[in-house]
N, C-alpha and C positions, 0 to 999 in steps of 0.2 A: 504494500500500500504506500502510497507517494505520500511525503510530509508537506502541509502547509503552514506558510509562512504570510502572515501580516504585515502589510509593510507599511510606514505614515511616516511623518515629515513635515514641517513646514518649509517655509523658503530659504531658512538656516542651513537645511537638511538635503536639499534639493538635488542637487547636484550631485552628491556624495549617492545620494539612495541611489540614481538611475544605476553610477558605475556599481553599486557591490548588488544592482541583479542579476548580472554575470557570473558572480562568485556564486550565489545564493543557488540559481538556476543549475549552475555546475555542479553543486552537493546533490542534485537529485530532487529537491524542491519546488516548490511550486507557489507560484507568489499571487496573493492579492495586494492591489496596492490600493489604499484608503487616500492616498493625497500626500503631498500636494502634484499638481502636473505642470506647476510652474516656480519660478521665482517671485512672482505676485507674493506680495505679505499677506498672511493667514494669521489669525489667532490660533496655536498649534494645540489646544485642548479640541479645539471641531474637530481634527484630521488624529488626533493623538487617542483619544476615547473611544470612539466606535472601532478601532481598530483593538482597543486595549481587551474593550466587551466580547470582538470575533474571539480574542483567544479563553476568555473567561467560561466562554459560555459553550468552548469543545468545535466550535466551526474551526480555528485554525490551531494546528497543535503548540506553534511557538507563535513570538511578533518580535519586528527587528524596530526600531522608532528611531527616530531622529533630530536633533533643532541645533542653533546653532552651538550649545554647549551641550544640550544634551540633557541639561537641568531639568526645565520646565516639563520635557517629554518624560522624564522620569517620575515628575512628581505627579502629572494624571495619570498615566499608567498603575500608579501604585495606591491610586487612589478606587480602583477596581476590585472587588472582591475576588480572589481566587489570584491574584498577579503578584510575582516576584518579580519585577524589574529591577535591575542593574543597570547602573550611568559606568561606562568600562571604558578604558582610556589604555588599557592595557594587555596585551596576551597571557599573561599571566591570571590576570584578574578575571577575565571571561571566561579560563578554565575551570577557576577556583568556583565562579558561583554558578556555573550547572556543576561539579563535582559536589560541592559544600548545600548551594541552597535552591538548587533545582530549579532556577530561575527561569522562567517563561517566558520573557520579554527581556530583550536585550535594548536598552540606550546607546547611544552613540553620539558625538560633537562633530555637528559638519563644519563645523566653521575653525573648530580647535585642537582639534585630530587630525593630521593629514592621511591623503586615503587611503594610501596602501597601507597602514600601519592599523585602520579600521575595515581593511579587506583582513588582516590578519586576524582580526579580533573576531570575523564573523564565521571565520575559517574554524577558529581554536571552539567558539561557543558552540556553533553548531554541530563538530564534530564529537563533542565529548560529553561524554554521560554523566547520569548523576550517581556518584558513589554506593548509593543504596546504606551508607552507613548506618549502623542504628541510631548516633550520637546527631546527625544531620535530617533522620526523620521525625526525631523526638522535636528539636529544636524547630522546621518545619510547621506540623504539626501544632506547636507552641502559636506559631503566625496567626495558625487557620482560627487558634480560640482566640486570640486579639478579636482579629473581625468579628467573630459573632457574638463576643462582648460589647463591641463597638458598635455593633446596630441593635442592640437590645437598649442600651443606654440612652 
């Protein structure tokens, strides 16, 4: 079964998303992309959340997001029930948090990352599984009862 991939961005991000559907498309994936289609200025929670919701809700298995730092995209994404987003700036770090925290959504900075070193990052996250450890599903886990504290409240 082919994996899909969410993909959103504002005009920060623009540029960068088209080139890493190459990468994306070359793992064997299969992309929807929520926006943006241009460099035109977006407010990046329109293009950032529907896209956050495809993977919350099991229509896409991961989502890759984008703005010019990477911030703002991370902070509505995470703002999703069921979403680990990571803002990743590094190959290291994008291993570490599908290995450690099984992140579903990967952030990235079009503007503050250069690309190949964020074709890297998309390379390392999406290749690499999550540990299965017990000490990473307990903690995990720990997230999922945040949230339903947090809407009970």
């Amino acid at each position: 079964m082919v994996k899909t991939i969410a993909l959103a961005c504002d005009q920060g991000g623009y540029v960068q998303k088209e080139a890493l559907k190459e990468v994306i498309t070359g793992l064997g994936y299969e992309i929807t992309d929520y926006g943006v289609m241009s460099e035109d200025s977006v407010d990046y929670p329109d293009v950032i959340y529907p896209a956050a919701k495809a993977v919350a809700s099991g229509k896409h298995d991961l989502g890759i997001i984008l703005c010019g730092t990477g911030i703002g995209a991370s902070i509505v994404a995470n703002k999703v029930r069921g979403i680990r987003c990571a803002l990743v700036t590094s190959v290291e770090v994008a291993t570490l948090t599908r290995e450690h925290n099984n992140t579903n959504i990967l952030a990235m900075a079009g503007r503050t990352t250069p690309l190949e070193v964020n074709k890297e990052i998309v390379k390392a996250w999406l290749e690499t599984p999550f540990s299965n450890d017990e000490r990473h599903i307990r903690r995990i886990n720990k997230i999922s009862d945040i949230e339903i504290v947090e809407e009970r409240e």
